[in-house]
ROKOLMAR-513724 format. One record per residue: residue number from 0; residue in one letter; y, x, z of N, C-alpha, C, O in turn. Coordinates in steps of 0.02 Angstrom, whole numbers, plus 50000, padded with zeros to 5 digits. Each point is the difference from the previous one (the first is absolute). Last residue first. Layout:
REM residues N
<seq NUM, type A, n.north Y, n.east X, n.up Z, ca.north Y, ca.east X, ca.up Z, c.north Y, c.east X, c.up Z, o.north Y, o.east X, o.up Z>
...
***
This chain:
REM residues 47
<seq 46, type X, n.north 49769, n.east 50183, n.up 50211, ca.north 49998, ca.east 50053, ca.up 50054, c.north 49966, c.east 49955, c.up 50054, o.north 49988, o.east 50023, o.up 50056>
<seq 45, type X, n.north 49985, n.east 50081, n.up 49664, ca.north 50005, ca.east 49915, ca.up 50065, c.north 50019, c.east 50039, c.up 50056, o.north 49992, o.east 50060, o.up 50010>
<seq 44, type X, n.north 50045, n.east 50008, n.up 49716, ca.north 50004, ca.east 50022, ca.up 50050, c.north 49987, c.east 49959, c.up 50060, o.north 50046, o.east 49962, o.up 50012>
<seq 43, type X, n.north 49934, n.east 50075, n.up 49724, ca.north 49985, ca.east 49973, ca.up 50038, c.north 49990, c.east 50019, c.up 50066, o.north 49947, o.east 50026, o.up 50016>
<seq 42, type X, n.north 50129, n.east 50045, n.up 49709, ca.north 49968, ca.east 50031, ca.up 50073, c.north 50015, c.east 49932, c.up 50048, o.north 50052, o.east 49970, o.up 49985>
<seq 41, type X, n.north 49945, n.east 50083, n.up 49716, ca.north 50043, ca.east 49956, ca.up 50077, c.north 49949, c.east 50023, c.up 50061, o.north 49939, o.east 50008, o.up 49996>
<seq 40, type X, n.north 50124, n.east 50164, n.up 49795, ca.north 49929, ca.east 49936, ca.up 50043, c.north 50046, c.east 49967, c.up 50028, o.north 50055, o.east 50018, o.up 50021>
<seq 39, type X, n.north 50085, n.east 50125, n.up 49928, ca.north 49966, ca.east 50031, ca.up 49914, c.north 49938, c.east 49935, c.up 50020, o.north 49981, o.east 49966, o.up 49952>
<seq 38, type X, n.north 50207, n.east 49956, n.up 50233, ca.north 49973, ca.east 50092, ca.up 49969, c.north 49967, c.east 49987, c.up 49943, o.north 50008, o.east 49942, o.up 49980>
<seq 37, type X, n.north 50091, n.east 49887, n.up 50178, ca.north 49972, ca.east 49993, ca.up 49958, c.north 49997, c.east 50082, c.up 49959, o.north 50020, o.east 50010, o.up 49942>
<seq 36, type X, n.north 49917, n.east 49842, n.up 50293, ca.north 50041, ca.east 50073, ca.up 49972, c.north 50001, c.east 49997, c.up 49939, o.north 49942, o.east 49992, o.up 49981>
<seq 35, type X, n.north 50041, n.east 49829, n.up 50226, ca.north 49966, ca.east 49984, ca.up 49928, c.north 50041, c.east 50087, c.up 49956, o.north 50058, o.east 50002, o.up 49978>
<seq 34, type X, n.north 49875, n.east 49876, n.up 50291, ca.north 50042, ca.east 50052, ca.up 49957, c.north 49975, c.east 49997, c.up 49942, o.north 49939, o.east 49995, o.up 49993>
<seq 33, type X, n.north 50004, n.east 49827, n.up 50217, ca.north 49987, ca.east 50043, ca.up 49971, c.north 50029, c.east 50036, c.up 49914, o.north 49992, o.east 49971, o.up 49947>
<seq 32, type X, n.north 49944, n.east 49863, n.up 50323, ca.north 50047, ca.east 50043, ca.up 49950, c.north 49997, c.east 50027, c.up 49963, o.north 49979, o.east 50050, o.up 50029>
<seq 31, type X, n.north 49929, n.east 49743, n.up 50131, ca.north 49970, ca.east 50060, ca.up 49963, c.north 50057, c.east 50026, c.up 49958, o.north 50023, o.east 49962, o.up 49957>
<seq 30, type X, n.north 49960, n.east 49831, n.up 50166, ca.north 50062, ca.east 50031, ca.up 49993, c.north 49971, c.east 50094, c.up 49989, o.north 50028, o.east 50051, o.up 50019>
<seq 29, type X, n.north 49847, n.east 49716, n.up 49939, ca.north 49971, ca.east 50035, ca.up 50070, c.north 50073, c.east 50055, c.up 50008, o.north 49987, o.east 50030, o.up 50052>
<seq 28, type X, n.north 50050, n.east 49799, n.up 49780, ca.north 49960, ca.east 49957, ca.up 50067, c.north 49972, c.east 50061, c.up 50042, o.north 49990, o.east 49986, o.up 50060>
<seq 27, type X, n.north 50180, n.east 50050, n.up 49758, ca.north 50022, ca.east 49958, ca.up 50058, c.north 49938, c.east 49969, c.up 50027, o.north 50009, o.east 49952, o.up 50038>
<seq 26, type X, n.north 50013, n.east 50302, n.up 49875, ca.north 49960, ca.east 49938, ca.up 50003, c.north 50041, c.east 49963, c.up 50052, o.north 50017, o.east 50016, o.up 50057>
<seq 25, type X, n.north 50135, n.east 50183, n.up 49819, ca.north 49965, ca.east 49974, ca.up 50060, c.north 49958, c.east 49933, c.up 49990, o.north 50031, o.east 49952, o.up 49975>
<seq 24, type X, n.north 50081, n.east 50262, n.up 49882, ca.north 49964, ca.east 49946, ca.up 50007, c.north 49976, c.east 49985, c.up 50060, o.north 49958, o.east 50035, o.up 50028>
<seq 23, type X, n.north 50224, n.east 50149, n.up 49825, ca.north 49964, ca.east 49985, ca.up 50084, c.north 49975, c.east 49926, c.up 49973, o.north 50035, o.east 49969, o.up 49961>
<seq 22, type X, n.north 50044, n.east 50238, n.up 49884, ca.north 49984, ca.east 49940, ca.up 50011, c.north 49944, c.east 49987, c.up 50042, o.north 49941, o.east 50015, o.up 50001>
<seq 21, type X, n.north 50201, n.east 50207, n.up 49883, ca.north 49940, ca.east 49972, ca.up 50024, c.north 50008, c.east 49928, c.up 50023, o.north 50061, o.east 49996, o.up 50001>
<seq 20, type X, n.north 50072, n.east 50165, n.up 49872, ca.north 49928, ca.east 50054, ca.up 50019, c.north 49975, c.east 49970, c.up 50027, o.north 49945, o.east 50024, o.up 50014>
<seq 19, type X, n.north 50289, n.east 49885, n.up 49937, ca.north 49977, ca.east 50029, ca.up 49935, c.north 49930, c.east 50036, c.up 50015, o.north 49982, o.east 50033, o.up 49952>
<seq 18, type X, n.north 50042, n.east 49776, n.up 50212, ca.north 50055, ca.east 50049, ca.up 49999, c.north 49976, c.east 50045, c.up 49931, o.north 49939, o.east 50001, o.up 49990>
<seq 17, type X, n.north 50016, n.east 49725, n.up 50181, ca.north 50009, ca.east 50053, ca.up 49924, c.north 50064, c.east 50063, c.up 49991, o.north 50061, o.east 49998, o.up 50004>
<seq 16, type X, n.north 49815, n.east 49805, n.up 50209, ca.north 50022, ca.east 50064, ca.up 49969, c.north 49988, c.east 50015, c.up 49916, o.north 49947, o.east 50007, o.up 49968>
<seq 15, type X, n.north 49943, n.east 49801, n.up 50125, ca.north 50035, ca.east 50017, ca.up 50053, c.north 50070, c.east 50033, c.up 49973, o.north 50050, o.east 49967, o.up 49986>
<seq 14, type X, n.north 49773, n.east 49852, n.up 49928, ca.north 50028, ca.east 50065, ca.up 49962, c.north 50050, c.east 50001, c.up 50064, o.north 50037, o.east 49954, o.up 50017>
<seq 13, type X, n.north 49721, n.east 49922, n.up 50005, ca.north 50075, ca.east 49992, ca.up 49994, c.north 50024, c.east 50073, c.up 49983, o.north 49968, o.east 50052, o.up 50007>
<seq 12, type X, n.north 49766, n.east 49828, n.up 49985, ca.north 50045, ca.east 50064, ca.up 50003, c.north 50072, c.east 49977, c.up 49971, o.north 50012, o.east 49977, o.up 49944>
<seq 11, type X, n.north 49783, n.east 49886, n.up 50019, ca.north 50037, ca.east 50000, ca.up 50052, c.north 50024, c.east 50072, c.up 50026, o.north 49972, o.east 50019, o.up 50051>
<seq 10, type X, n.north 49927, n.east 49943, n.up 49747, ca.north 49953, ca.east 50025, ca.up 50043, c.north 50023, c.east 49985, c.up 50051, o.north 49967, o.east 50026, o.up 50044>
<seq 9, type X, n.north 50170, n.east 49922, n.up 49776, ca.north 49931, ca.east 49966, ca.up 49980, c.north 49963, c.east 50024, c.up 50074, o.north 49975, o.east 49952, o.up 50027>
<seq 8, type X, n.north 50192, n.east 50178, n.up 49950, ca.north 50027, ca.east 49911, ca.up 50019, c.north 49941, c.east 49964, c.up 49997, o.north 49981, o.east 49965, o.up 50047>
<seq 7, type X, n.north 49974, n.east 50253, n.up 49851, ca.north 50031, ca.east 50022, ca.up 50095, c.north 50012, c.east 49900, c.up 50026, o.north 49973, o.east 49969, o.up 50046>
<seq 6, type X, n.north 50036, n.east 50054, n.up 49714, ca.north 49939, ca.east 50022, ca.up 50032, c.north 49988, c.east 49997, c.up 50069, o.north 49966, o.east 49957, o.up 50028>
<seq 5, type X, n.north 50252, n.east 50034, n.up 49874, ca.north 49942, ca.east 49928, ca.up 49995, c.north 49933, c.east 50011, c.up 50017, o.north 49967, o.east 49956, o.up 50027>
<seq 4, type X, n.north 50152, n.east 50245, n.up 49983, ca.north 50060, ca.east 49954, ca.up 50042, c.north 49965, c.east 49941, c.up 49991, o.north 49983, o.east 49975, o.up 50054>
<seq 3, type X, n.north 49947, n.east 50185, n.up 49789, ca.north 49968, ca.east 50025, ca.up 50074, c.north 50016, c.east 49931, c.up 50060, o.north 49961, o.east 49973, o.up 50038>
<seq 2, type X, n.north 50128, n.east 49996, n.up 49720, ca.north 49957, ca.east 50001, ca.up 50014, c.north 49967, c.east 50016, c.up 50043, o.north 49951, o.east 49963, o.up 50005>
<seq 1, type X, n.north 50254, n.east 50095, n.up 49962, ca.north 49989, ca.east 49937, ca.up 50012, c.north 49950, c.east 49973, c.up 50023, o.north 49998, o.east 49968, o.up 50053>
<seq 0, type X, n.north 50093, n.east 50264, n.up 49889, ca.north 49956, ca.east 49986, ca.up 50055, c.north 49994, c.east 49926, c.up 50014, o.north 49975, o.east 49984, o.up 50054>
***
């Protein structure tokens, strides 16, 4: 998942959380959150 992690950085998204089913991202300029699932798709979750 390196690659998601520079991606996400590139977009201003900090790596909050990592657990073996999912990965928390928070925007450091509007603090937008959001779940990265990685299942058979990556799923995209905002809250």
């Amino acid at each position: 998942m390196g690659n998601i992690h520079n991606t996400f950085g590139i977009n201003k998204f900090k790596t909050m959380k990592e657990t073996p089913k999912a990965v928390e991202f928070k925007n450091i300029v509007n603090n937008e959150v959001i779940y990265l699932l990685p299942n058979k798709e990556i799923t995209i979750i905002t809250t």
